[in-house]
BATORLO-407685 format. One record per residue (C-alpha): residue number from 1; x, y, z. Coordinates in steps of 0.02 Angstrom, whole numbers, always signed. Layout:
BEGIN
num: NUM | u: X | v: Y | w: Z .
...
END
This chain:
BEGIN
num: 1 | u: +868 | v: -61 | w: -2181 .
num: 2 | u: +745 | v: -216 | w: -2147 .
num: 3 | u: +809 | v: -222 | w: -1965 .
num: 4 | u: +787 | v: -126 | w: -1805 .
num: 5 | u: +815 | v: +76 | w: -1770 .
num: 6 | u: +831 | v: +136 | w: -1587 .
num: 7 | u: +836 | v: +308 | w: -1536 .
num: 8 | u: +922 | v: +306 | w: -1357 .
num: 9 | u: +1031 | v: +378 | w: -1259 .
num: 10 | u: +1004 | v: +255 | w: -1128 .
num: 11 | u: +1121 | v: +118 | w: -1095 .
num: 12 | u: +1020 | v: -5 | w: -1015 .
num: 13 | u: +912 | v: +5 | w: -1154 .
num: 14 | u: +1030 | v: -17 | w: -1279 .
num: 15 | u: +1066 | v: -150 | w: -1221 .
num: 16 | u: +910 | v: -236 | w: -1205 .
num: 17 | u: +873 | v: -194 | w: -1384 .
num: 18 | u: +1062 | v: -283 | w: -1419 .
num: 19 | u: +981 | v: -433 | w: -1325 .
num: 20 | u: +819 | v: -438 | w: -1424 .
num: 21 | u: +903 | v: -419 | w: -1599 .
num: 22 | u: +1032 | v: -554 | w: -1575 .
num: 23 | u: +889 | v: -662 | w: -1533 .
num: 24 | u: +794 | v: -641 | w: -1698 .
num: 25 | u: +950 | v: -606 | w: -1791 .
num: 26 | u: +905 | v: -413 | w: -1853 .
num: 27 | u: +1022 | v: -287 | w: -1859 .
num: 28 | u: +1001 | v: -157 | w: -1741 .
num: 29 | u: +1057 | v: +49 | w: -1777 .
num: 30 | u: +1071 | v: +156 | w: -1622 .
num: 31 | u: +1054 | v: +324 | w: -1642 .
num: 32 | u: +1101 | v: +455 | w: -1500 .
num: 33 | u: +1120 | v: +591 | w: -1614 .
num: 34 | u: +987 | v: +686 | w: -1746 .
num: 35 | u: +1123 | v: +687 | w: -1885 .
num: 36 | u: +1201 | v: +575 | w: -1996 .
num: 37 | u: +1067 | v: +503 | w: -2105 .
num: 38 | u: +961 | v: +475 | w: -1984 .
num: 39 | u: +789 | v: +508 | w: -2077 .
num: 40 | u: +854 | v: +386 | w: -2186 .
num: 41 | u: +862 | v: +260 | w: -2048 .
num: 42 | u: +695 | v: +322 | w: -1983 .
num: 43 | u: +602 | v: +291 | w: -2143 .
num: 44 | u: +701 | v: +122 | w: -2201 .
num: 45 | u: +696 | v: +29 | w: -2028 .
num: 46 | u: +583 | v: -119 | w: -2020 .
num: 47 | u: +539 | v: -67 | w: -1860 .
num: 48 | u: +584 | v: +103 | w: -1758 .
num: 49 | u: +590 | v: +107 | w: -1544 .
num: 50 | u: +607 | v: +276 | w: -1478 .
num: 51 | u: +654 | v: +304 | w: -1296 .
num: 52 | u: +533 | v: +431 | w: -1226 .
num: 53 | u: +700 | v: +546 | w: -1162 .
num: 54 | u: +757 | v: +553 | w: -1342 .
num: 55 | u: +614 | v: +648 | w: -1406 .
num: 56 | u: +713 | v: +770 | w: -1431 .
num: 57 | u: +797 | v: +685 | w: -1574 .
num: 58 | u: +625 | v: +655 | w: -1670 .
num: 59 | u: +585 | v: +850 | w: -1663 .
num: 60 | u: +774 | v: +911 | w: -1708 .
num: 61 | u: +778 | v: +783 | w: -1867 .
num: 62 | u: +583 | v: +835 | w: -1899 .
num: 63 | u: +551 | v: +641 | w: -1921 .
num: 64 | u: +396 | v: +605 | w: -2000 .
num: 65 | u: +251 | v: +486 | w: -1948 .
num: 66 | u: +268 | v: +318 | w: -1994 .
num: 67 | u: +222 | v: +125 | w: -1945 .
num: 68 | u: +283 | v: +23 | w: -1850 .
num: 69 | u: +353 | v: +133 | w: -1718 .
num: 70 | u: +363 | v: +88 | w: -1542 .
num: 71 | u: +405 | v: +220 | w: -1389 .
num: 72 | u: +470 | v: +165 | w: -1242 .
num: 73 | u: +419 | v: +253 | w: -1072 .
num: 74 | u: +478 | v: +248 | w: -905 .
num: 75 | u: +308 | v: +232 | w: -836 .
num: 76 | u: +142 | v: +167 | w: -926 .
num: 77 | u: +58 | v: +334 | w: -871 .
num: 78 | u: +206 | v: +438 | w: -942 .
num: 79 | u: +95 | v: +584 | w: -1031 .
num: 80 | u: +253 | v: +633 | w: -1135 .
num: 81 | u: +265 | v: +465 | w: -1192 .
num: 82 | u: +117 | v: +452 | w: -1264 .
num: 83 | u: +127 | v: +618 | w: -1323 .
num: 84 | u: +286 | v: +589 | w: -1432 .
num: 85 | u: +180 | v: +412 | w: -1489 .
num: 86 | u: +37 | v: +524 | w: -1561 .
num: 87 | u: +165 | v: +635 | w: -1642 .
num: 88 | u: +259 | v: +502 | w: -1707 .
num: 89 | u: +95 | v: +397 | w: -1775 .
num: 90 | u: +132 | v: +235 | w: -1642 .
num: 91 | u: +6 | v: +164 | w: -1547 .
num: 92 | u: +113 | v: +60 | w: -1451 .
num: 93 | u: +195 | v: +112 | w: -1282 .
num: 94 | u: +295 | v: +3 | w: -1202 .
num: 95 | u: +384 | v: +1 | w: -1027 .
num: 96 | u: +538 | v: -120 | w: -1001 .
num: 97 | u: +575 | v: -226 | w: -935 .
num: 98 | u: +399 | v: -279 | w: -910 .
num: 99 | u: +364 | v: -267 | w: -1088 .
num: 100 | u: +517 | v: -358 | w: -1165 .
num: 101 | u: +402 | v: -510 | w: -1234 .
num: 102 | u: +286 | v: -385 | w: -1327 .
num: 103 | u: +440 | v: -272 | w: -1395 .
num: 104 | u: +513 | v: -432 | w: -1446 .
num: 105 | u: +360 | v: -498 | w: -1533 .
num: 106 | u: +342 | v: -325 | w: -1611 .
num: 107 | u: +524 | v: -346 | w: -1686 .
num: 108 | u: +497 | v: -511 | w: -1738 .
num: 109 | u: +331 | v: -485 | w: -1850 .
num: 110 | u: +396 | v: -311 | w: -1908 .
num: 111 | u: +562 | v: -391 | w: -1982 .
num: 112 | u: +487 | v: -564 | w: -2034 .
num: 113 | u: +544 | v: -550 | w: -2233 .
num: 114 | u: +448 | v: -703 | w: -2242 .
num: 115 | u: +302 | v: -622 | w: -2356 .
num: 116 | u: +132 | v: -620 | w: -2352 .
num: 117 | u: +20 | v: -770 | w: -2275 .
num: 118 | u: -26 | v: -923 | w: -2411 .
num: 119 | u: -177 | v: -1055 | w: -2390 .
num: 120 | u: -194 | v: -1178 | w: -2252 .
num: 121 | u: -298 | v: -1346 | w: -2282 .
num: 122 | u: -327 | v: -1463 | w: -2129 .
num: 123 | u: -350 | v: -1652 | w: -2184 .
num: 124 | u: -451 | v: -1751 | w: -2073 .
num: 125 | u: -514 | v: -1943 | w: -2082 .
num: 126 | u: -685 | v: -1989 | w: -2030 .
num: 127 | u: -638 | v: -2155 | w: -1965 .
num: 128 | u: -460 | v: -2241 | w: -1957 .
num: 129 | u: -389 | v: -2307 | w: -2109 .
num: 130 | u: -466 | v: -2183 | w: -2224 .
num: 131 | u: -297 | v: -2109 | w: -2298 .
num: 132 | u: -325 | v: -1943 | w: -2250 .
num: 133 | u: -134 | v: -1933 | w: -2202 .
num: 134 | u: -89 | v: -2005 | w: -2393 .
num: 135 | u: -204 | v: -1878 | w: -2449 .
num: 136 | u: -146 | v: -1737 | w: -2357 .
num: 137 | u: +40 | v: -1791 | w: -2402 .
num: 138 | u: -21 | v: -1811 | w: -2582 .
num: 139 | u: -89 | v: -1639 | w: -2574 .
num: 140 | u: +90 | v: -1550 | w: -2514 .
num: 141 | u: +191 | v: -1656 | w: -2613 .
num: 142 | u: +94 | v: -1612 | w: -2797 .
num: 143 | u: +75 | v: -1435 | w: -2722 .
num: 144 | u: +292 | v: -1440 | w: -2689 .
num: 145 | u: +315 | v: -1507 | w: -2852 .
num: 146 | u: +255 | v: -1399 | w: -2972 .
num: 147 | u: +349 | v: -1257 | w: -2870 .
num: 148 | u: +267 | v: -1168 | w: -2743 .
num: 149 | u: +307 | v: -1152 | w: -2554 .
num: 150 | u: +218 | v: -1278 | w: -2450 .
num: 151 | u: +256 | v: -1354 | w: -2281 .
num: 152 | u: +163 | v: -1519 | w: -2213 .
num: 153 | u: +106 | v: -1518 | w: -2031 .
num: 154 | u: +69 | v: -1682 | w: -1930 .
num: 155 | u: -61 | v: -1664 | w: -1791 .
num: 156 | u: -118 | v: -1849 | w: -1806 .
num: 157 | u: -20 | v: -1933 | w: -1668 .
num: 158 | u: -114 | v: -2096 | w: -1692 .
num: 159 | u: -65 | v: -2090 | w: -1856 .
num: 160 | u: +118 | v: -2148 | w: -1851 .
num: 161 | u: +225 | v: -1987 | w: -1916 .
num: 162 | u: +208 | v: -1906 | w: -2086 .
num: 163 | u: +414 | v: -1921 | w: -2071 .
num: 164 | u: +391 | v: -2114 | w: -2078 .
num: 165 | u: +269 | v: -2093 | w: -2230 .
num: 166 | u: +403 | v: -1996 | w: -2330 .
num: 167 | u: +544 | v: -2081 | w: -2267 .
num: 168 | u: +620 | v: -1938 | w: -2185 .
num: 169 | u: +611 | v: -1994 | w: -1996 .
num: 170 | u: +796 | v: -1996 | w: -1996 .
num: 171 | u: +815 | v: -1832 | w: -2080 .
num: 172 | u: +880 | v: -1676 | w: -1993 .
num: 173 | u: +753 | v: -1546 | w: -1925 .
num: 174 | u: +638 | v: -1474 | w: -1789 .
num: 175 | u: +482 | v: -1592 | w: -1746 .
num: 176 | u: +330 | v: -1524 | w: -1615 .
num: 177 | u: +427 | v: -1621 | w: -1471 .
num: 178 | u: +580 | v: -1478 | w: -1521 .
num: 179 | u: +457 | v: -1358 | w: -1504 .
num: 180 | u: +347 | v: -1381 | w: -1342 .
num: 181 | u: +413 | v: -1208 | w: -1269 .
num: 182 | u: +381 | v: -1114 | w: -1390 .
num: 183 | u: +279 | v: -963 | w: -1369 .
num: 184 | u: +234 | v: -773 | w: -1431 .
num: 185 | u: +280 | v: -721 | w: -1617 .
num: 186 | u: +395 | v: -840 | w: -1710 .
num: 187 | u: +522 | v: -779 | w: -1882 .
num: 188 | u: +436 | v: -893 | w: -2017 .
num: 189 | u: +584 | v: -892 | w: -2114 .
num: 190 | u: +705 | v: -944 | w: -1966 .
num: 191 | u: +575 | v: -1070 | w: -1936 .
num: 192 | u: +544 | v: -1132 | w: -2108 .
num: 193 | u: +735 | v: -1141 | w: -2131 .
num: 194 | u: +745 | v: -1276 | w: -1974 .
num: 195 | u: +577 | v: -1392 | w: -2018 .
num: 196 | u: +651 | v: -1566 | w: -2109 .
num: 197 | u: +664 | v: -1539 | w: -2266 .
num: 198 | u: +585 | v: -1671 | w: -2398 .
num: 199 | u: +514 | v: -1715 | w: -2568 .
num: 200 | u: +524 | v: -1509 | w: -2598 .
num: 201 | u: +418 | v: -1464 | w: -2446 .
num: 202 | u: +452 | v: -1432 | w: -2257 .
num: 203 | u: +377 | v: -1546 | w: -2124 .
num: 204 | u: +344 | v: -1532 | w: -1964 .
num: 205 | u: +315 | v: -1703 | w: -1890 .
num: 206 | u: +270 | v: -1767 | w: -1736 .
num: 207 | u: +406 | v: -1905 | w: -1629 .
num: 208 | u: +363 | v: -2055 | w: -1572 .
num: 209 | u: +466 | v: -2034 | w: -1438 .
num: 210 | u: +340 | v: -1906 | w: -1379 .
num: 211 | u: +178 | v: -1965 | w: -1283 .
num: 212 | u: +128 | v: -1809 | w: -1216 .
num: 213 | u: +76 | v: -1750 | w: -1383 .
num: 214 | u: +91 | v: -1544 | w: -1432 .
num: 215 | u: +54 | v: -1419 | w: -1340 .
num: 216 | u: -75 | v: -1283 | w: -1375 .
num: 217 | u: +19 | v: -1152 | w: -1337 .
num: 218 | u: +136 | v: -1201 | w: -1465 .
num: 219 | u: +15 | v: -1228 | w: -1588 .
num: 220 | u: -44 | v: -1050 | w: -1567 .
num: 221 | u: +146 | v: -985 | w: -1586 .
num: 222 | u: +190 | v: -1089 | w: -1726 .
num: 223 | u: +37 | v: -1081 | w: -1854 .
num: 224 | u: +28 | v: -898 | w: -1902 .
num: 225 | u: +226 | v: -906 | w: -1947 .
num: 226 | u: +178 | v: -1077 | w: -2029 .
num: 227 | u: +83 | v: -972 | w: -2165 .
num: 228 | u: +191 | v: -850 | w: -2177 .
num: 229 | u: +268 | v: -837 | w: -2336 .
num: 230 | u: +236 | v: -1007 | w: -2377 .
num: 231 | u: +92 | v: -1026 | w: -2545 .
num: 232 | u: +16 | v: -1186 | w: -2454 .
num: 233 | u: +8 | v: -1274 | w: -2296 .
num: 234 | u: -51 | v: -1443 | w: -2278 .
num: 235 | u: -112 | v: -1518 | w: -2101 .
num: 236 | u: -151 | v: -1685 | w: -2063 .
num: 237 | u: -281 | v: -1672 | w: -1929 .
num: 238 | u: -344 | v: -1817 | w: -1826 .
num: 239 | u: -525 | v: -1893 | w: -1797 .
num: 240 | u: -532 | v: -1841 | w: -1648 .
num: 241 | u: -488 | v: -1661 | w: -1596 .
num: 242 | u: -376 | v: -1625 | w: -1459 .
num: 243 | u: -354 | v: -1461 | w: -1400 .
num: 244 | u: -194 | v: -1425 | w: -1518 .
num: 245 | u: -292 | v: -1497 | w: -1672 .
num: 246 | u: -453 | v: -1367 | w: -1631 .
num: 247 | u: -357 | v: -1233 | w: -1634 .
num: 248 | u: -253 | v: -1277 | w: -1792 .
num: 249 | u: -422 | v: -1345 | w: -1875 .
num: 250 | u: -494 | v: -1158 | w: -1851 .
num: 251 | u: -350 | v: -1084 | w: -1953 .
num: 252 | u: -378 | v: -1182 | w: -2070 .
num: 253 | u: -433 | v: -1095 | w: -2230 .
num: 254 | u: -521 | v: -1269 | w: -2292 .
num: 255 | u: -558 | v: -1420 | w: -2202 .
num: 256 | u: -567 | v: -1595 | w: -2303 .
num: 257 | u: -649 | v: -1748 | w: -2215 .
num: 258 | u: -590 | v: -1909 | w: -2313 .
num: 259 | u: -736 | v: -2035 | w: -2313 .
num: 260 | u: -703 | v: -2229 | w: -2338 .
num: 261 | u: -853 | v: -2277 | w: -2466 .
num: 262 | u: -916 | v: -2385 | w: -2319 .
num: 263 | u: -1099 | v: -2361 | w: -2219 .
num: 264 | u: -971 | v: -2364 | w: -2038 .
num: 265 | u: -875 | v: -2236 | w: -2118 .
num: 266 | u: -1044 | v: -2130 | w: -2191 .
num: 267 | u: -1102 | v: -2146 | w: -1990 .
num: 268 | u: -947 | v: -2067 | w: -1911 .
num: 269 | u: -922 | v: -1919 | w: -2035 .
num: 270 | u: -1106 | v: -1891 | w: -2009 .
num: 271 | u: -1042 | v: -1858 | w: -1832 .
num: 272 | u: -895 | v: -1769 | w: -1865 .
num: 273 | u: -1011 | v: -1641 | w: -1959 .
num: 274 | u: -1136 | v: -1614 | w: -1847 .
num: 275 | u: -975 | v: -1516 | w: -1764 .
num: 276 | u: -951 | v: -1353 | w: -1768 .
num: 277 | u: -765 | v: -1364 | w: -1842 .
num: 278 | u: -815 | v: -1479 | w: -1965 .
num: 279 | u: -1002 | v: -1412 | w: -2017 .
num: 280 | u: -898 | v: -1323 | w: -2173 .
num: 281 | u: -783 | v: -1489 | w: -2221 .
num: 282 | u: -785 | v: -1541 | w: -2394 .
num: 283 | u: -800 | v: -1744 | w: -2444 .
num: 284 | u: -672 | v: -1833 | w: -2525 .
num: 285 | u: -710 | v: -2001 | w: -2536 .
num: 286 | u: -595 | v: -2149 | w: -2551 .
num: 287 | u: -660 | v: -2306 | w: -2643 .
num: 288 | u: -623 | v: -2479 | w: -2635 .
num: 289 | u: -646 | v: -2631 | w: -2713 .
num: 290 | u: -795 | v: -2691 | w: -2718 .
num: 291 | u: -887 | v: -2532 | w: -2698 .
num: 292 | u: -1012 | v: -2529 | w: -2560 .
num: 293 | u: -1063 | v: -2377 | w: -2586 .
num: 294 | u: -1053 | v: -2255 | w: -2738 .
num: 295 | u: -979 | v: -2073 | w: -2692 .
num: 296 | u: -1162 | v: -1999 | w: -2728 .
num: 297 | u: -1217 | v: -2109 | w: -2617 .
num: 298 | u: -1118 | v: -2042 | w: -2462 .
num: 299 | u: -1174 | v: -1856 | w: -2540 .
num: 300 | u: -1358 | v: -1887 | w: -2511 .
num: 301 | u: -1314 | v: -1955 | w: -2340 .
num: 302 | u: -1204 | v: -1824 | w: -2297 .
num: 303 | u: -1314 | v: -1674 | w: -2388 .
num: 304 | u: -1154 | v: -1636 | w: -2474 .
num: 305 | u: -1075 | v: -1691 | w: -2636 .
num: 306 | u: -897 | v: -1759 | w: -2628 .
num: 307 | u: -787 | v: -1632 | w: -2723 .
num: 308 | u: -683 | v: -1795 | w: -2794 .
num: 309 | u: -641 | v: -1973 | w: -2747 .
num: 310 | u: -479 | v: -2070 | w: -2774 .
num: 311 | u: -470 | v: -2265 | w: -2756 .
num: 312 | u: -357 | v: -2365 | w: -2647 .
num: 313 | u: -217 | v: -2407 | w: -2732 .
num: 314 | u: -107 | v: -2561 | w: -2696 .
num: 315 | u: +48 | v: -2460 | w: -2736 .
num: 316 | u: +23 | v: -2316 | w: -2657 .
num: 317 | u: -9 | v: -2421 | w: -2496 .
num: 318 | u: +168 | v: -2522 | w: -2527 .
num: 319 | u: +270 | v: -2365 | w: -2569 .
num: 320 | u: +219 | v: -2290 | w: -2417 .
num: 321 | u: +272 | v: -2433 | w: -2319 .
num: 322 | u: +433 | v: -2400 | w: -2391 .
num: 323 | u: +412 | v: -2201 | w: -2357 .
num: 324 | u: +426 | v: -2204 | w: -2547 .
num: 325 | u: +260 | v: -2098 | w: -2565 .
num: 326 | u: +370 | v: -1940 | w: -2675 .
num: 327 | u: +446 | v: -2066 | w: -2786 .
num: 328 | u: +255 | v: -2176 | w: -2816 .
num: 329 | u: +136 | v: -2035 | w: -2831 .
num: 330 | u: +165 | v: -1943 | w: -2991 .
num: 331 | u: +98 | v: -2102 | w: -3086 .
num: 332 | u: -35 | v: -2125 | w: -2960 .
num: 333 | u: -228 | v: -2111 | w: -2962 .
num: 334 | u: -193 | v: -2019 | w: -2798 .
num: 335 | u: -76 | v: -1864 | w: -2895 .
num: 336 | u: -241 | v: -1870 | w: -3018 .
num: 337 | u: -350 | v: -1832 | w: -2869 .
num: 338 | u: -231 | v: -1715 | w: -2771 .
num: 339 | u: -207 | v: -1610 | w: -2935 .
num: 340 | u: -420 | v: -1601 | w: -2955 .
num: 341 | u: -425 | v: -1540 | w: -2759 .
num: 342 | u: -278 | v: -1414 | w: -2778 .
num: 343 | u: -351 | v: -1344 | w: -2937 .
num: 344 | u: -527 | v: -1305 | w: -2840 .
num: 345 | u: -469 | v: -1265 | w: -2682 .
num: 346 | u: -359 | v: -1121 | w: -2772 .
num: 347 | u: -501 | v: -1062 | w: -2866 .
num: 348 | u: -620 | v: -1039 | w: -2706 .
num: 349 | u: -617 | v: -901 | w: -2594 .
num: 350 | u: -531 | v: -923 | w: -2410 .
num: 351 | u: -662 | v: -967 | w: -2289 .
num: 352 | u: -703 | v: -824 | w: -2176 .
END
């Protein structure tokens, strides 16, 4: 049973669990009774909430100890309460209604069949014009195509909308300005299932209809069901770090700070490292025509060697005019570059 067991013989409580359930969608099996499979229940439930009254139903069905078990008291300083959590191996009690939002944030990450959490990369330019968005959509496209889970997030509002690079700004789905209220534990795979959809990834994309940019509190709701069950995420951070982008920039498993191959550009990632948020970043470094500078060049200024480089590339610039990037890339120096990154990034260990 990957849903939610209740042992009650309380109305009211039933239905407040009814209320909670509908809301993430999980079933919900009440149980008033100790018979009729209930040990079966007990042990197959994603998650189990016990009324402190119904005790007696844990000690007639002699229900083991398990996770994932919440009690429910009538008081916070209800002994018995706690005593039927020690018995029943919870260390959660909970009183209601005061402690709906936790109960429902309990059922949520209990009954998430998203899976277990992938990578996240944050993508950020050390001066305007340095691609990092291309790159970042680069990254999440190569990553989509050759199969694995990976949703794009855009936290560069100066940046004009990762929708408009992939030509999806008319395409169906949630963006951060849907999301502003969001807040406590979030399904990944409800919210997964209601990003845009494009190229084989999800996106979540900013609106330009939107000028008061996202909110923090969202960002802190929405990133840890961003990983969830997805192999990759990709975000595009900005230069300069709002609030929202610090907080998603310290989830980020890897941080990549896209360097122009030009002494301006050298100067302001200089800066950008002497951060604390960015001290770890890796260089990738994107080369023009004539070359200013050489990529070891911007190593021994930065005191760190530029994992790879990719040029700029007239084509790559047109298609994503067009918001043709999916349809340009695989034939692109760019897809070279992205593929190089993935590889190593995959074959380092998280950053603590």
């Amino acid at each position: 049973m990957s849903g939610v067991l209740l042992l009650s013989r309380s109305p009211v409580l039933v239905a407040e669990l009814q209320r909670l359930c509908a809301i993430t969608g999980k079933p919900l099996e009440v149980r008033a009774e100790p018979a009729g499979g209930l040990t079966t229940f007990w042990t197959s439930a994603s998650v189990v909430v016990v009324d402190a009254d119904a005790a007696d139903l844990v000690e007639a069905a002699d229900l083991p100890r398990r996770d994932a078990t919440v009690v429910l008291a009538g008081r916070g300083d209800d002994l018995a309460a706690w005593q039927l959590a020690a018995r029943v191996g919870s260390s959660c009690v909970l009183v209601l209604p005061a402690d709906a939002q936790p109960l429902f944030e309990q059922i949520v990450t209990a009954t998430d069949s998203a899976g277990p959490p992938g990578t996240v990369i944050g993508v950020s330019p050390a001066a305007g014009g340095a691609g990092a968005s291309t790159l970042a959509a680069a990254l999440a496209l190569r990553a989509a195509q050759s199969g694995a889970a990976v949703t794009l997030v855009d936290l560069d509002p100066a940046a004009g909308g990762l929708d408009v690079l992939l030509g999806a700004e008319h395409q169906p789905g949630l963006r951060w300005s849907d999301l502003r209220a969001v807040r406590g534990a979030v399904a990944a795979d409800v919210l997964r299932e209601a990003l845009v959809q494009v190229g084989g990834l999800r996106l979540l994309s900013g609106s330009r209809q939107d000028t008061d940019g996202v909110a923090v509190e969202a960002v802190s709701a929405l990133m840890p069901a961003l990983r969830r069950g997805q192999d990759l995420v990709v975000v595009d951070l900005p230069r300069r770090f709002d609030p929202a982008a610090e907080l998603a920039a310290a989830a980020c498993d890897r941080r990549l700070l896209v360097v122009t191959a030009e002494v301006r550009a050298v100067a302001a990632a200089a800066t950008l490292c002497a951060g604390v948020l960015m001290a770890d970043a890796q260089l990738v470094v994107r080369t023009t025509e004539p070359r200013r500078l050489r990529p070891a060049d911007l190593g021994t200024a930065l005191s760190a060697a530029p994992i790879v480089d990719f040029p700029t590339e007239p084509a790559v610039a047109a298609a994503t005019d067009r918001g043709e990037l999916a349809q340009v890339l695989p034939r692109s120096r760019l897809a070279a570059a992205a593929d190089t990154l993935l590889g190593q990034l995959a074959a380092a260990p998280r950053a603590a």
